[in-house]
Residue, then its C-alpha position, 0 to 999 in steps of 0.5 A: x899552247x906556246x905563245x908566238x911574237x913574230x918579227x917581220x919586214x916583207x911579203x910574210x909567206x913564212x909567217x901565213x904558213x905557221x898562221x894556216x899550220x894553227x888554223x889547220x890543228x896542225x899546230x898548238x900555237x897562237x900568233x900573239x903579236x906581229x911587228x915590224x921596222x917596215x910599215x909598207x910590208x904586206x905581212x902586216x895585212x896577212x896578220x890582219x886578215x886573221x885579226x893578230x895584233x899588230x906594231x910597226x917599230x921603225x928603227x930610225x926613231x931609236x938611236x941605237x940598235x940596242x934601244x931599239x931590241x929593247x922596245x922589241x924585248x918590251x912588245x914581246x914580253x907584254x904579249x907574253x911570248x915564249x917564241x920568237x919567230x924571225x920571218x923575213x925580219x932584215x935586221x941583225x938582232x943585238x945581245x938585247x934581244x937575244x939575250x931575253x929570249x936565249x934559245x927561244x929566237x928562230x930564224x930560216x935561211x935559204x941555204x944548208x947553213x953552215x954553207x953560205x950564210x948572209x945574204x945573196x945565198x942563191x946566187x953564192x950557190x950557182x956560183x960555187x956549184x953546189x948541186x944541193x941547197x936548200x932551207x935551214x931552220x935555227x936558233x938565233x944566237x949573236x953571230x951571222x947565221x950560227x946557231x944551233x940548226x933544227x931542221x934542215x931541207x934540201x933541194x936540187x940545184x940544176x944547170x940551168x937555175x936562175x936566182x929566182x927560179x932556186x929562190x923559188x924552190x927552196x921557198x916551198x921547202x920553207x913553207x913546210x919545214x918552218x911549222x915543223x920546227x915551231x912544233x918540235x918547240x911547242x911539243x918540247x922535244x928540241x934540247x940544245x947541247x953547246x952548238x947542236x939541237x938534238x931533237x927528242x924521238x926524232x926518226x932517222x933516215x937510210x939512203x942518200x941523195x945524188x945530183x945528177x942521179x947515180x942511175x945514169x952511170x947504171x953500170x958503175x952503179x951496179x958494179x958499187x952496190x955488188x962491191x959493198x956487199x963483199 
């Protein structure tokens, strides 16, 4: 069983989907503690409701960012964690941290990284375009976004996406692939090779996406798949 310490700041719909992914015996983990820098966030009552310890860490009484992971380092070593999972944890992490759990700190981004890291990534995408985006699931290392991607998942983008309705979507895609790369982990088949994490026996995939479709150009379509067969 792996030992999971969760760091958090908001709602904690991440953190409830790895929770119900344990209770469901779809993973062989155990939420062993629940912190966070904000003592308003309602991922604190969800770690409640299914009676996980729980530690509100507020930054402003550390004097620097440092002492602050340091406090994080100590929580997370007392409940003996072997994971670190960041869910919606608003807080760039320091070499403290990372460096006491290497390789052992995962993160979502709402975006196919290395496109778009940072923050404001659903408004970056409709502003550039793109006709995918979607959810990236990756180690922590010490730059913005740059660790080794796990497991990627991708949804359309259409015309006529707002923020919210994009944030939205890519969020249920979130839901499902965070419990999947906790389970690679916890079943030890994730392995990271400088900047790639290869994944053990994973299957792989034919076909490709498109947005819009090439179905709508059927003739073009038609004239591709008979030329590639030459």
């Amino acid at each position: 069983m792996t030992n999971l310490g969760v760091l958090v700041s908001g709602n904690g719909t991440n953190l409830q989907a790895i929770i119900d992914a344990i209770e469901g015996g779809l993973l062989d983990s155990k939420v062993k503690v629940v912190i966070s820098n904000n003592p308003g966030a309602f991922a604190i009552e969800r770690a409640k409701r299914h009676n996980i310890p729980t530690e509100i860490v507020s930054n402003k009484t550390f004097p620097a960012k440092e002492d602050y992971d340091r406090r994080l380092v100590e929580i997370l070593k007392e409940h003996s964690v072997d994971l670190v999972i960041l869910a919606g944890f608003m807080r760039i992490l320091t070499h403290v941290l990372i460096n006491a759990f290497p390789m052992r700190i995962m993160n979502i981004h709402p975006a196919l990284l290395p496109a778009f890291p940072g923050l404001n990534v659903q408004k970056k995408a409709l502003e550039h375009g793109v006709k995918f985006s979607g959810a990236t699931v990756h180690f922590v290392d010490e730059g913005i976004d740059t660790g080794p991607i796990i497991i990627q998942a991708v949804v359309p983008v259409y015309d006529d996406d707002t923020e919210e309705i994009l944030s939205a979507r890519i969020l249920q895609e979130e839901h499902r692939i965070y419990p999947q790369a906790v389970k690679l982990f916890a079943e030890g088949r994730l392995e990271v090779k400088g900047s790639r994490a290869i994944i053990k026996d994973s299957p792989t995939t034919e076909g490709a996406m498109e947005n819009p479709s090439v179905t709508m150009f059927k003739e073009m379509d038609e004239c591709l798949s008979k030329s590639s067969k030459k």
